[in-house]
C-alpha positions, 0 to 999 in steps of 0.5 A: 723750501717749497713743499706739499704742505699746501696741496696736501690740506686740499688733497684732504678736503677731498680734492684730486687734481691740485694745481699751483699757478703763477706768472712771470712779467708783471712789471715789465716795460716791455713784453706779455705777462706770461702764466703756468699751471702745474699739477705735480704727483703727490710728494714728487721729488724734484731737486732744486725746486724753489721759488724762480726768483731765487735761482739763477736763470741757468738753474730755471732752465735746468729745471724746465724739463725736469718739471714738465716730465714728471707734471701729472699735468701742466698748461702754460699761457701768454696775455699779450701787450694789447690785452694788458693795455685793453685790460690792465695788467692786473686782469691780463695776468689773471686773464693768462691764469685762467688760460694756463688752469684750462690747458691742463688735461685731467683737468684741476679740481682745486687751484693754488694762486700765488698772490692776494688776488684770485682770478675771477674766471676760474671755473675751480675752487681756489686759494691765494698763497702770498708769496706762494712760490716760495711755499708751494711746490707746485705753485714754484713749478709754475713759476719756473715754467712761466718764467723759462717761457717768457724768457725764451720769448723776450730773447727772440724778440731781441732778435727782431728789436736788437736796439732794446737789449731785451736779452739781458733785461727781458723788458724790465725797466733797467737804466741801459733799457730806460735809455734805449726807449729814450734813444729809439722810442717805443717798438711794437712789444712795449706796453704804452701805460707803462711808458708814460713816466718815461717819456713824458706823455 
């Protein structure tokens, strides 16, 4: 289970205000990348917290609230599909990153980043973490607040693109959504560069 193993290294270094961050909708067909932020008190107790990937999405909304009511601090933001087209989506979730890191009031001094990349535009010391939301406490807070988020989004796209099932795939390439793109084309929400394979262009 995640812990504060990693936030407390950099509380000894002298840090105060230790934020993790990680996204949700990287590899999506469909949708923006989405980003959070969060500074927990040190040693906080939340229960059940872990990694989002490993809970069920009922177990993620659960813990929505509970995280963003004990967070020192926290800051959740979008890349949307036409930075993801106009950057790549490598430099879109780092660009939703850095607005997730800025929304945060105290503001971070030090910052945990899931993966082997780190944003260029952090204006904070930082260190990657692979596979960071599955060690960090507050790196896993951020992934369960990015992932809860985008989530809601792509349900209410749903409702404006009711062919797509966006409900229950939230925009990954499952094979019913592959054939819907088939069937109908492409909306408004899906990114192009992700599209070529499928449809041949």
């Amino acid at each position: 289970m995640p812990d504060f193993t990693y936030e407390k290294e950099a509380a000894a270094a002298g840090y105060l205000h230790i934020c993790g961050v990680d996204e949700a909708g990287r590899g999506p067909l469909a949708g923006p990348v989405c980003a959070a932020a969060v500074i927990l008190p040190a040693d906080c107790g939340i229960e059940g917290l872990n990694d989002s990937k490993k809970l069920t999405e009922k177990k993620r909304e659960a813990l929505y609230d509970p995280i963003r009511e004990a967070a020192v601090a926290y800051g959740i933001a979008f890349a949307s599909v036409e930075e993801i087209e106009t950057f790549n989506i490598l430099q879109a979730t780092f660009l939703a990153m850095e607005r997730a890191v800025a929304q945060l009031e105290p503001a971070a001094d030090f910052a945990l980043i899931d993966g082997n990349r780190l944003p260029a535009g952090l204006p904070i010391p930082a260190r990657t973490l692979v596979k960071g939301d599955a060690l960090s406490a507050s790196v896993a807070a951020a992934s369960i607040l990015a992932k809860v988020t985008r989530d809601r989004y792509m349900l209410e796209q749903a409702a404006a693109y009711p062919q797509y099932g966006f409900e229950k795939h939230k925009g990954y390439g499952t094979k019913a959504h592959v054939e819907a793109i088939k069937a109908f084309g492409p909306c408004p929400i899906h990114r192009p560069s992700f599209l070529k394979k499928i449809l041949g262009a």
